[in-house]
C-alpha positions as CSV (number, residue, x, y, z in Angstrom):
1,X,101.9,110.3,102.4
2,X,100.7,113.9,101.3
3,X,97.6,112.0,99.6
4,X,96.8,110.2,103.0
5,X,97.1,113.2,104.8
6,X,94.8,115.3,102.9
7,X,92.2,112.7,102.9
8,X,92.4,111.9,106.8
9,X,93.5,115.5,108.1
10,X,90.2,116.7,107.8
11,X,88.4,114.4,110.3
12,X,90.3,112.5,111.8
13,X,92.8,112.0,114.6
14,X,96.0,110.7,113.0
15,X,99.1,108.9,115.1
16,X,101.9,107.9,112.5
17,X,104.6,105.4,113.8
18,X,107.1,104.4,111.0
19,X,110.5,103.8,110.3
20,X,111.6,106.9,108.1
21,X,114.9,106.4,107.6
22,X,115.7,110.1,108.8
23,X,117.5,110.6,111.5
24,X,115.9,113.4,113.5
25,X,119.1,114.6,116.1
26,X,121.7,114.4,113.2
27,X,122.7,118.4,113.1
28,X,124.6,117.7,109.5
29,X,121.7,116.9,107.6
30,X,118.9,118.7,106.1
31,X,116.7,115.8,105.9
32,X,115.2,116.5,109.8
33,X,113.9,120.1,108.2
34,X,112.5,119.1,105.4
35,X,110.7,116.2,107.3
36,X,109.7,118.6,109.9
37,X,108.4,121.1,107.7
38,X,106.5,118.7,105.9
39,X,104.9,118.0,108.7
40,X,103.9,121.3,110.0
41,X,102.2,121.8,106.7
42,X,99.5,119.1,108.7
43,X,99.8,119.5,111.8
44,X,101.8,116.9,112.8
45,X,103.7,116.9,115.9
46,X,106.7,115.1,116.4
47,X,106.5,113.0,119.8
48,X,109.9,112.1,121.7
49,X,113.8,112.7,120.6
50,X,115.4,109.8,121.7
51,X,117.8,107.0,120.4
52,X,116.2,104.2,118.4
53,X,119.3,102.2,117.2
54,X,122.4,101.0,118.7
55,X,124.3,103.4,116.7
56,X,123.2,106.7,118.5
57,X,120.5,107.4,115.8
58,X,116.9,108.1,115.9
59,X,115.3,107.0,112.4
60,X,112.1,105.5,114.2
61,X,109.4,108.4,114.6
62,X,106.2,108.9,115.9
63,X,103.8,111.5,114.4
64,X,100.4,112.9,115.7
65,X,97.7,115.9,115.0
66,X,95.9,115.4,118.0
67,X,96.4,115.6,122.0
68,X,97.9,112.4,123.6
69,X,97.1,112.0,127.4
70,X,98.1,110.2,129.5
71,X,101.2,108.4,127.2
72,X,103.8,106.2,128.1
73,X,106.7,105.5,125.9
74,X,109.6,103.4,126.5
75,X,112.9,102.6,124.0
76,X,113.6,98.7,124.7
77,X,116.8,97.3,124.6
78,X,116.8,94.3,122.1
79,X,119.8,91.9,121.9
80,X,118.6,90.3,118.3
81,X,118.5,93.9,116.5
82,X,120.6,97.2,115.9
83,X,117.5,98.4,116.5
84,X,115.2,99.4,119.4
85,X,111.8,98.7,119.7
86,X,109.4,101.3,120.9
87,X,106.8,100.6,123.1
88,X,104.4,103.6,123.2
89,X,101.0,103.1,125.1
90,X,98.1,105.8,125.2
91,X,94.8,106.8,126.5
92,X,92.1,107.7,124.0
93,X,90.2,110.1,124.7
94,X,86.2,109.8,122.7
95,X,86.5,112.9,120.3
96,X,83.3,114.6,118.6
97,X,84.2,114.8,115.2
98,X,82.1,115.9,112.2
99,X,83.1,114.2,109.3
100,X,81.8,115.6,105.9
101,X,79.8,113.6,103.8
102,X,81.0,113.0,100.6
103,X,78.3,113.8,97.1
């Protein structure tokens, strides 16, 4: 990821929606820290705390460097999965970016 992130950060708006496997409200674990301060290296802000599985855990994340208006985000219920899907909607917004040219 650090490779993608140095080659995007620069000029680009970046949204990251994964499953990380880290389970961002567990207190007992140094994993949300690390993640976290990964992140902040890059600017990324983390976007909602809320449960993503059935078992009281949040593992599913979504990441951004940029300003998202106008957002709606929604944890769905799904009887055919521990887990629950996230549907996240969003407004773009035209940004001016300058992006470098490469010699």
């Amino acid at each position: 990821m650090k490779k993608f992130l140095n080659l995007m950060l620069v000029s680009y708006p970046i949204i990251i929606i994964d499953d990380f496997n880290i389970d961002m409200i567990d207190e007992t674990s140094t994993q949300p820290n690390e993640l976290q301060n990964f992140m902040d290296q890059y600017s990324m802000e983390f976007q909602f705390k809320k449960i993503t599985t059935i078992y009281g855990s949040h593992i599913d994340h979504i990441w951004t460097n940029t300003l998202i208006q106008q957002c709606m985000l929604e944890i769905v219920e799904a009887y055919w999965t521990h887990r629950k899907p996230i549907y996240f909607a969003f407004k773009l917004i035209q940004l001016h970016l300058t992006i470098p040219s490469h010699k």
